[in-house]
C-alpha positions as CSV (number, residue, x, y, z in Angstrom):
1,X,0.0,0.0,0.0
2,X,1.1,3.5,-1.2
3,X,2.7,5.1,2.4
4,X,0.4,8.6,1.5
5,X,-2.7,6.2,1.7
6,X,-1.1,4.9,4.8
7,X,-0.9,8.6,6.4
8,X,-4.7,9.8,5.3
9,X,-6.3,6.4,6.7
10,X,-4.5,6.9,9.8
11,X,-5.3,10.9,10.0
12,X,-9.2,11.0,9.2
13,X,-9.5,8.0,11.2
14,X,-7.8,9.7,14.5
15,X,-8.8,13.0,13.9
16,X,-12.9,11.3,13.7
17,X,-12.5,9.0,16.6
18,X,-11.2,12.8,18.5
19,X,-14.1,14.3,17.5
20,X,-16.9,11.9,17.4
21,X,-15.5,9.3,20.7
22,X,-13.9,11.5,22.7
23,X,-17.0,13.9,22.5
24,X,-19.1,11.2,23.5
25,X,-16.8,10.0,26.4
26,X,-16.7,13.5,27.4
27,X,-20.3,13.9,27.5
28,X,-20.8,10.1,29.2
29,X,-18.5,10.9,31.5
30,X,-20.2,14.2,32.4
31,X,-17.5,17.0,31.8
32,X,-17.8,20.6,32.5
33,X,-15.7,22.6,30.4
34,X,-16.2,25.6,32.6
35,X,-15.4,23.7,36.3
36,X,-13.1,25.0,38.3
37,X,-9.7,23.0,38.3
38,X,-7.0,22.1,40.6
39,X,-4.5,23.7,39.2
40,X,-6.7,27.1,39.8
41,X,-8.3,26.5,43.2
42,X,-5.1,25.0,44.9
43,X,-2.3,27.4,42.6
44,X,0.8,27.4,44.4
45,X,3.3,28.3,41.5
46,X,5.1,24.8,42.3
47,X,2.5,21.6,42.1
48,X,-0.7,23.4,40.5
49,X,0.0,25.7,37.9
50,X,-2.9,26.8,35.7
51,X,-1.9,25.9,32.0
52,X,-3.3,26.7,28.8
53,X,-4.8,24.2,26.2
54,X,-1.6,24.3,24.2
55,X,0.9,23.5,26.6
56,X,-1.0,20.5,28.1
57,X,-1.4,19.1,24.7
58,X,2.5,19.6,24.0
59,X,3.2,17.4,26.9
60,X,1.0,14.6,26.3
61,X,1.4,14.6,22.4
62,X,5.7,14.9,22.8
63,X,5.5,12.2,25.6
64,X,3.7,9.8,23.0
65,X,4.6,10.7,19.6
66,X,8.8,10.7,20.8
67,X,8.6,6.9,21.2
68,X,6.7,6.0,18.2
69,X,9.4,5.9,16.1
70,X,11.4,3.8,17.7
71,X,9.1,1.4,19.2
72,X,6.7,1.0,16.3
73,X,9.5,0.7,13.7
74,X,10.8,-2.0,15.9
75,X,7.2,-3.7,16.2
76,X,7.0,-3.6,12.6
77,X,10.0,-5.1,11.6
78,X,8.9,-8.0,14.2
79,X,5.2,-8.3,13.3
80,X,5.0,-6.5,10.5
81,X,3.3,-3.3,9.0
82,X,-0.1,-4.2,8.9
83,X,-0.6,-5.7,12.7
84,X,1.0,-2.6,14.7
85,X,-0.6,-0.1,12.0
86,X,-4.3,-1.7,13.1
87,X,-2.2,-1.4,16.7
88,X,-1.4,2.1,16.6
89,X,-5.0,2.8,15.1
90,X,-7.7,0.2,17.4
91,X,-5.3,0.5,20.4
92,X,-4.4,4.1,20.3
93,X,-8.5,5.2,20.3
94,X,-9.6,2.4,22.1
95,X,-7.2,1.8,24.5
96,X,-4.2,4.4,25.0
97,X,-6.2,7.6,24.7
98,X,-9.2,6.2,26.8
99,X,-6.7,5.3,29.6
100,X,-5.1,8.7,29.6
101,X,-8.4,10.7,29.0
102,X,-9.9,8.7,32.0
103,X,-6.7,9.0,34.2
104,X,-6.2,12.5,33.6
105,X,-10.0,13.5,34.4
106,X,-9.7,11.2,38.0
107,X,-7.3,13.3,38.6
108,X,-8.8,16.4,38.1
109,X,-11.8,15.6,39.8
110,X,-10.1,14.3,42.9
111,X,-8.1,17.6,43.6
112,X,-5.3,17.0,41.5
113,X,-4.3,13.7,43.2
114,X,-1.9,11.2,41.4
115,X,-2.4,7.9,40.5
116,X,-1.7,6.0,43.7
117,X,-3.1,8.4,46.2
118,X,-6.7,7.6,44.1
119,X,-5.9,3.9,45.0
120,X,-5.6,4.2,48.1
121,X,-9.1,6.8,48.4
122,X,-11.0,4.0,46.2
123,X,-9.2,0.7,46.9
124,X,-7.1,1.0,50.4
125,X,-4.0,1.5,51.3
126,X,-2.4,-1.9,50.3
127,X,-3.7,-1.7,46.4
128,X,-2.0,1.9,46.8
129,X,1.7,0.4,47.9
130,X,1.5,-2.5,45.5
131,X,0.7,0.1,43.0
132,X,3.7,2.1,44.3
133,X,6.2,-0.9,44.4
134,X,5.2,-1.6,40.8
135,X,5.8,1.8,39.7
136,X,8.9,1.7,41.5
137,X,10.2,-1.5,40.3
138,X,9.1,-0.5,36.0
139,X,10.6,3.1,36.3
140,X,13.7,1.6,37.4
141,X,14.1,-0.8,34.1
142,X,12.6,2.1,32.0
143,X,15.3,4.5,33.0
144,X,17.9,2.1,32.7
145,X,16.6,1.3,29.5
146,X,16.2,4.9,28.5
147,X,19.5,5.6,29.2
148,X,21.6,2.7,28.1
149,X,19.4,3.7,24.4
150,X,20.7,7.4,24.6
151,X,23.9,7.3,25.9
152,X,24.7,4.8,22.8
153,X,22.7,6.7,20.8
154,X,24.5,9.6,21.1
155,X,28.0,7.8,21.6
156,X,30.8,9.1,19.3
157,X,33.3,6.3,19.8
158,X,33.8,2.7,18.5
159,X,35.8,-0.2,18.9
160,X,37.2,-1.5,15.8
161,X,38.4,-5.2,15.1
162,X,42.1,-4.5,16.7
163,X,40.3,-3.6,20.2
164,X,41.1,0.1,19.8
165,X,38.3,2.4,20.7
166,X,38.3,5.3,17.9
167,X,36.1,8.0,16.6
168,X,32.9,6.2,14.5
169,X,32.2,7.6,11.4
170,X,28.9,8.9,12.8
171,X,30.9,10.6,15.7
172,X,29.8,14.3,14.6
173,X,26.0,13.0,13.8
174,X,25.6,11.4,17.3
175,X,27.4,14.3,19.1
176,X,25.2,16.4,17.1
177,X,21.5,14.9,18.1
178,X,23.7,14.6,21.7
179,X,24.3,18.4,21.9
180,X,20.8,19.1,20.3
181,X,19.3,17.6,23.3
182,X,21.5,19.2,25.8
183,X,20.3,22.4,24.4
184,X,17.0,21.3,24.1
185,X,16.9,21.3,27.8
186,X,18.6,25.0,28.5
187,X,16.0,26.7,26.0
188,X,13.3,25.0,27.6
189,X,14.2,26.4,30.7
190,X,14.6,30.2,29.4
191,X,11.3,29.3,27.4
192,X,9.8,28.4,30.4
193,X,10.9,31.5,32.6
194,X,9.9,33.8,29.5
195,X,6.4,32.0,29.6
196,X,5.9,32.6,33.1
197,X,7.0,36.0,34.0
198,X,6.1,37.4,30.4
199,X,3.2,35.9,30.0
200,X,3.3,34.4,26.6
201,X,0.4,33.5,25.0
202,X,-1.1,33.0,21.1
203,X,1.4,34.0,18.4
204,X,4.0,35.1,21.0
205,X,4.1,31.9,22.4
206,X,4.7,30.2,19.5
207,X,7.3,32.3,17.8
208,X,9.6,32.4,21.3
209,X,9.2,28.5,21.3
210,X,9.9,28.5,17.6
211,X,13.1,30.6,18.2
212,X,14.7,28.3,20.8
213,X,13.5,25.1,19.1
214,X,15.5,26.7,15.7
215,X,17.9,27.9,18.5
216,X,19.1,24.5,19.6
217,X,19.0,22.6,16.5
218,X,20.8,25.0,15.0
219,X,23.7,25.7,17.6
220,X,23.8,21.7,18.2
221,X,24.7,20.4,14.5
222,X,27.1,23.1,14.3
223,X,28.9,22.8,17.7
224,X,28.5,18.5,18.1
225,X,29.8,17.7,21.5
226,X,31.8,14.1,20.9
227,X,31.9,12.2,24.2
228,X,32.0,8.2,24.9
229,X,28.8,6.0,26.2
230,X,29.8,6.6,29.9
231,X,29.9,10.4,29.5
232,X,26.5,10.4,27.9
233,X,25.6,7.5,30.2
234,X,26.4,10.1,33.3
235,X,24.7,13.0,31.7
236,X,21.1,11.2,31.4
237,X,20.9,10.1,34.9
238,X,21.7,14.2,35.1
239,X,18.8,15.2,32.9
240,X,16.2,12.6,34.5
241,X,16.6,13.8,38.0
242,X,16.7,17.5,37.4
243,X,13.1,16.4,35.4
244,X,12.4,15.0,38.1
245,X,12.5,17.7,40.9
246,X,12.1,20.9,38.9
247,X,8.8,22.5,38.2
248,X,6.9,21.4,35.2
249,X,6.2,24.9,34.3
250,X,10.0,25.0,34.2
251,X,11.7,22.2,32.4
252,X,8.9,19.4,31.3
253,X,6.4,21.5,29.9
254,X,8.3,24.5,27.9
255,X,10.7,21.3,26.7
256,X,7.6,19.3,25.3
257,X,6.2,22.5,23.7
258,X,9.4,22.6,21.2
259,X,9.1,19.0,20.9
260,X,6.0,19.8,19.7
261,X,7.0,22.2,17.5
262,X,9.7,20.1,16.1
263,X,7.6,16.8,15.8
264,X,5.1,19.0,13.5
265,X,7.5,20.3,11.5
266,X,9.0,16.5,11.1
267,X,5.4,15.4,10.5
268,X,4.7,18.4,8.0
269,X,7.8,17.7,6.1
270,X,7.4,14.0,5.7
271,X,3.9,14.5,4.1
272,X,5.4,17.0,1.6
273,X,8.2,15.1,0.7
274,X,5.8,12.3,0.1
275,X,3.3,14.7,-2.1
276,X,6.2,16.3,-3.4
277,X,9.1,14.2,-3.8
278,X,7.9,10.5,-3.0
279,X,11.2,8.5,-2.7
280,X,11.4,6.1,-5.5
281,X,14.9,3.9,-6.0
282,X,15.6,5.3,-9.4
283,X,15.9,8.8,-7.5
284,X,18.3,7.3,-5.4
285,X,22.5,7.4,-6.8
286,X,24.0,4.6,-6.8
287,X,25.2,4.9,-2.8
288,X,21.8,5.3,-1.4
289,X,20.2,2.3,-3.5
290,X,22.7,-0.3,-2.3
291,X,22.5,0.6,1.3
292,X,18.7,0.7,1.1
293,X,18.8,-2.4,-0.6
294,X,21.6,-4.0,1.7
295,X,20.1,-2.6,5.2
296,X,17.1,-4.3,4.6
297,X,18.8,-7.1,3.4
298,X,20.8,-7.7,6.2
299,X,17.6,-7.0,8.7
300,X,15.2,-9.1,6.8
301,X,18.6,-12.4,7.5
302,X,18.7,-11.1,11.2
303,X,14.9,-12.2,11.6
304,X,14.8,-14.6,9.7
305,X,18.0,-16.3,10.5
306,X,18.6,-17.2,6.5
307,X,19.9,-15.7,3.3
308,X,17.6,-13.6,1.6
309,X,18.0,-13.7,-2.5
310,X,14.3,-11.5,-3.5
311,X,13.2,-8.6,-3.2
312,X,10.3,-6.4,-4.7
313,X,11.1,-3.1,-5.5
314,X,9.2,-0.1,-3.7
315,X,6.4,1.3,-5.5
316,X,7.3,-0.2,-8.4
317,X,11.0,1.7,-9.0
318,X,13.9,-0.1,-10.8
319,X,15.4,0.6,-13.9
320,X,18.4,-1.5,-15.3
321,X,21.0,0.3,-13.0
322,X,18.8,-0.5,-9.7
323,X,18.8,-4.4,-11.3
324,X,22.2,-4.4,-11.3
325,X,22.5,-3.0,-7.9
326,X,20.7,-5.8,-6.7
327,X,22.5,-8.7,-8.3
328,X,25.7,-7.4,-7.1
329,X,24.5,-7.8,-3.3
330,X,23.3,-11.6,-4.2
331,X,19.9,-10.6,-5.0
332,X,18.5,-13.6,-7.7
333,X,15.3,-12.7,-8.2
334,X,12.8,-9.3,-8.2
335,X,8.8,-9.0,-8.4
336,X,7.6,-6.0,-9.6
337,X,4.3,-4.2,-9.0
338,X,2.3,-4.6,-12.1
339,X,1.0,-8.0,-13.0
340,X,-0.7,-10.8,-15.8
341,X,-3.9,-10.0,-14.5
342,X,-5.3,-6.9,-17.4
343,X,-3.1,-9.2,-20.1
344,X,-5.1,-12.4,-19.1
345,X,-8.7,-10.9,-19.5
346,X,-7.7,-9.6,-22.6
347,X,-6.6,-12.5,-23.8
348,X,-9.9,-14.3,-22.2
349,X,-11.8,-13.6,-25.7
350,X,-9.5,-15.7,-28.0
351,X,-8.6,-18.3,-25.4
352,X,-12.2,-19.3,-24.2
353,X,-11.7,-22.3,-26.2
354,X,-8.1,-23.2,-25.0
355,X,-7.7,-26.7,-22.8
356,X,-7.4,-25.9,-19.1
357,X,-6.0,-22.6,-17.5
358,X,-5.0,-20.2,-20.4
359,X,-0.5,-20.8,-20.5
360,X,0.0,-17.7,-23.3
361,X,4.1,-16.8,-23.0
362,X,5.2,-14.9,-20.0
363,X,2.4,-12.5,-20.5
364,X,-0.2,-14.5,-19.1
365,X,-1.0,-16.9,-16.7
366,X,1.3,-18.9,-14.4
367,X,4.3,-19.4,-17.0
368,X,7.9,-18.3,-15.3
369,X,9.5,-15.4,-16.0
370,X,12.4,-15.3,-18.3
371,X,14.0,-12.8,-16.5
372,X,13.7,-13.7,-12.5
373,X,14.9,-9.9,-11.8
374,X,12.2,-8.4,-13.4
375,X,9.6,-11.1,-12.4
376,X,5.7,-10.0,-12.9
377,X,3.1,-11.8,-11.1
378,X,0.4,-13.8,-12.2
379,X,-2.1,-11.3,-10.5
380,X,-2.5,-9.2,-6.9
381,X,-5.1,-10.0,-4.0
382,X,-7.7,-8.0,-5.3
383,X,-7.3,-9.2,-8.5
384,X,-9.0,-12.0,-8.9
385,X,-6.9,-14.0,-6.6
386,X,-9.4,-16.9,-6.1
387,X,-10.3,-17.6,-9.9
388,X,-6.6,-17.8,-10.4
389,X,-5.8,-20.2,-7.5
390,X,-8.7,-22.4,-8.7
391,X,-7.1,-22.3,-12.0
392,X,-3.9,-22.9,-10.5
393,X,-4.9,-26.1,-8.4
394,X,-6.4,-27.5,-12.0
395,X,-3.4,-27.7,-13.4
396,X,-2.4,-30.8,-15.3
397,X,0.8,-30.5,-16.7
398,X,3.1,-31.7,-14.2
399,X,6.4,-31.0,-15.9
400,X,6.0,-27.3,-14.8
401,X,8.2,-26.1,-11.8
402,X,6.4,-23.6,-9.9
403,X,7.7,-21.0,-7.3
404,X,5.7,-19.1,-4.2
């Protein structure tokens, strides 16, 4: 399926379930828009801080949206597009957006109170220090995890095959995302102290957090900071308890407001260069189209714990340069995107009378390809797929070697 398809399902079909469910949760669950909140009654400038629309969106969209790529490429590669796709979609309305609308509104309408002090008001003070020892126990693996992932994410060094640790090749792109976040964090702090004492609101809100965002992407790829995994490794442990202790007004909320920002503009510029420049292999040099075709090579053997020899090409792309690409990486054989099926029902009129399944060349029918690189299929799953299997099964001639 064509990856802009992909993006419009998934948009109309969030952007209705927002307006249509969570309207009707909303109403079910009897919201007043205009009720007084905790962050207004009980404002202490620390804990309960009253927040515009905006900003509370920022955090929750940022805290979601920064692990999708990583977690649902990862899913993918594991289950495939299609389950975490119907994942992201079913789960995400039904499931993930239900759980934090409904945890969020508790909250609010119990003074603010977090997640394990509700326990204990509805459940008792044991379900509230079970709840507690489990939150302790996952935070711990998460920020181990979390910074074991960043510290080598951002990691400038390597060991080659001597045992000598030396600069990677990708030393100055790691120090540069590495940097980028450590700034990141500093203009979300003079973001946040402009917000509050300045008031920001509207357009002036959004061009000050525009400005730092720019700011510290633009400062961090051209100053990279190269350090090692431990140095990185020390830094995060840093970062998480400063984000810890420090107001959210301060550090958590201004931060996810430029994440925002930035996460638009990555989202924006994706759905362009898909309108506007969809990636195709033949656009690619000659560099780009081997490692694409390598990489996922090499993954697809990883999972699979095999060679790999065939490939289809994306959207339909190759040219005789792209072939060749392929065969030099041990690739024996190619499907393309178009297939027998329009060639067979034209040839339905003048073969009505033929004996058994229609075998016309390799134009038609089930007949192999004489070039396995450039290899069209007998049809596609919405063309006709049953007729053709049927036809397939009747098959008499026995000397015929056929391939899946």
């Amino acid at each position: 399926m064509n990856t802009l398809v992909i993006v419009l399902i998934a948009a109309v079909l969030l952007t209705v379930a927002y307006a249509f469910y969570g309207r009707w949760l909303s109403k079910k669950w009897g919201i007043d828009p205009k009720a007084e909140t905790p962050a207004h009654k009980f404002e202490d400038g620390q804990d309960y801080v009253p927040t515009d629309g905006w900003t509370v969106f920022s955090h929750q969209f940022s805290s979601i949206a920064g692990a999708g790529p990583v977690t649902g490429a990862i899913q993918a590669a594991v289950f495939g597009w299609l389950p975490v796709l119907l994942w992201v979609l079913i789960g995400g309305i039904f499931f993930g957006a239900v759980t934090d609308f409904g945890a969020l509104y508790a909250s609010v309408k119990n003074d603010g109170k977090s997640m394990g002090l509700l326990i204990e008001k509805y459940i008792g003070k044991l379900g509230r220090k079970l709840f507690l020892i489990f939150c302790w126990l996952f935070t711990l693996i998460v920020i181990a995890a979390f910074a074991d992932l960043v510290a080598g994410t951002f990691n400038a060094y390597t060991v080659d095959a001597n045992g000598v640790i030396a600069l990677s090749d990708a030393a100055k792109t790691n120090g540069a995302a590495g940097t980028i976040s450590l700034l990141f964090i500093a203009f979300a702090m003079i973001f946040g102290l402009l917000h509050k004492h300045l008031h920001l609101t509207g357009w002036k809100e959004t061009v000050v957090g525009l400005i730092c965002t720019v700011a510290a992407l633009a400062i961090g790829m051209t100053m990279p900071i190269t350090l090692g995994k431990d140095g990185w490794t020390y830094i995060t442990f840093v970062y998480i308890f400063f984000a810890a202790v420090l107001p959210m007004w301060l550090l958590k909320q201004p931060r996810d407001a430029m994440t925002t920002y930035m996460f638009i503009g990555m989202i924006a510029g994706a759905v362009v260069g898909l309108l506007v420049a969809h990636p195709t292999m033949i656009r690619l040099n000659d560099y780009n189209a081997l490692r694409e075709i390598l990489d996922d090579k090499d993954n697809l053997e990883k999972i699979f714990k095999r060679p790999i020899y065939g490939l289809a090409y994306p959207n339909g792309s190759y040219d005789n340069r792209i072939v060749d690409i392929a065969k030099s990486v041990g690739i024996k054989y190619a499907r393309v995107t178009n297939d027998k099926y329009a060639a067979t029902k034209a040839a339905e009129a003048y073969a009505a009378n033929a004996d058994g399944p229609m075998l016309i060349g390799d134009e038609n029918g089930f007949s192999m390809p004489e070039d396995y690189m450039c290899w069209v299929p007998t049809c596609h799953h919405n063309h006709n797929l049953i007729d053709f299997g049927k036809k397939f099964m009747a098959l008499t001639k026995k000397q015929y070697l056929y391939m899946t």
